[in-house]
N, C-alpha and C positions, 0 to 999 in steps of 0.2 A: 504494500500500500504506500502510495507515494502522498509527498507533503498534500498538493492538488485532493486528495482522496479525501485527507481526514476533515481540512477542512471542509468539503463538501457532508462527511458524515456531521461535522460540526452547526453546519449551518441547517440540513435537516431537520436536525433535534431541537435548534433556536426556535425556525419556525412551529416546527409540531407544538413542541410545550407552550409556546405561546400562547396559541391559538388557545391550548387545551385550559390554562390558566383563565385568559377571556373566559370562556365557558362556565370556567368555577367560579368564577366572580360575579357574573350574571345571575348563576342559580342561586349564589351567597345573597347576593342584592338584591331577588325575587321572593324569598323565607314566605315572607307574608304577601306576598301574589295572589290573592283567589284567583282559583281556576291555572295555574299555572303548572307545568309538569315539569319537572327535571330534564335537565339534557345531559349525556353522557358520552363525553367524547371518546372517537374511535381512530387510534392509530395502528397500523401494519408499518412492519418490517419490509424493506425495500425490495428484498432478496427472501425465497422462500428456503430460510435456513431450519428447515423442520428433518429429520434425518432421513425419512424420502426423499427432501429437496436435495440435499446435499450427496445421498448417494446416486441419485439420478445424475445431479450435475458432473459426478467426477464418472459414471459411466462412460459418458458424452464426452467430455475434455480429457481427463487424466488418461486414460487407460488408450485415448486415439493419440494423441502429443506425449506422455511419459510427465506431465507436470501437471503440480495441483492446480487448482481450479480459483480465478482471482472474483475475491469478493469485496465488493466496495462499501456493505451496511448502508446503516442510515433510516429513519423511517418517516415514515408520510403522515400526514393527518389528511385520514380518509372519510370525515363526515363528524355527523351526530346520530345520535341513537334516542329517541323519547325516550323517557320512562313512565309505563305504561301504569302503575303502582296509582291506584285511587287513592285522592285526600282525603282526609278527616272532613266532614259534614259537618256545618255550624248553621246555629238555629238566626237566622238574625234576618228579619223579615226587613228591615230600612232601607238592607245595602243592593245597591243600582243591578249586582248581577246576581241578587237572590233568584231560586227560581220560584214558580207560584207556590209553593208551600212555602216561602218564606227559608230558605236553608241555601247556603254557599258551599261550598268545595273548597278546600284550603288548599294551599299547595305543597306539594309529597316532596319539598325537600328537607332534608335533617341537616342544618346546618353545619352537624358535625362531623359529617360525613362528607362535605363540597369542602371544611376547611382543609381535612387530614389530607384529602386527595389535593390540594392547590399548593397543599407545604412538602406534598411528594414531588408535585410539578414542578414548583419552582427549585427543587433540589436537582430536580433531573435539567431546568430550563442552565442551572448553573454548574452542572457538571460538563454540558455543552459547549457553554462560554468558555471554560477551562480548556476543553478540547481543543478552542479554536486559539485561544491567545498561547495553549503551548508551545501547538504546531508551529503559528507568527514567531516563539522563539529560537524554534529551530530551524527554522529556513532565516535568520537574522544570523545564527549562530554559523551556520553553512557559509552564506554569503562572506563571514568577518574571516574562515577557514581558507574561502579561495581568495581573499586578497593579497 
């Protein structure tokens, strides 16, 4: 994997957790939403590195050329997911989107649950960053090598 590689796995991961972060914030920000569902963001791995993918790919490559098989990682953010999970029913006959029985639908996020996954995110959004300002000092350090 060259410098060019990781950065690009670094810059992946920036965007995905991003996005995924946005998400948790929104749903943190939403708690008290009537009628609001959860959204649960969806990332995939770049490469199907599952051990069919893997021994598939080195059928194909390794075994026709005699070398392993180059993997560049990285992963996508490939949408959102609802969460389909019914809220809690509250009796409150004044408010604008009661239905005629007078009762709301609260919204099915658990606060504590959007925070733990947003303090997973941003751990993962900053081991990314790490990744990319490493690689920045090794190709610094390479450059000061060939002077």
């Amino acid at each position: 994997m060259g410098l060019l590689d990781a950065i690009n796995v670094g810059s992946s991961g920036l965007f995905a957790h991003g996005k995924r972060l946005e998400i948790h914030a929104r749903n943190i920000a939403n708690t008290d939403t009537p009628n609001y569902q959860r959204k649960i963001p969806v990332l995939m791995a770049t490469e199907d590195i599952s051990f069919h993918g893997v021994l598939t790919n080195m059928k194909d490559n390794v075994f026709a050329s005699g070398t392993l098989p180059h993997k560049t990682g990285g992963v996508n953010f490939t949408g959102i997911i609802v969460d389909s999970t019914p809220g809690d029913l509250v009796y409150s006959p004044g408010h604008p989107d009661a239905d005629r029985n007078g009762y709301i639908r609260r919204s099915n996020v658990n606060p504590m649950i959007d925070i733990a996954d947003a303090t997973m995110t941003s751990r993962a959004y900053e081991a990314s960053l790490a990744l990319v300002g490493v690689t920045k000092a090794m190709a610094q350090r390479a450059a000061e090598i060939g002077k």
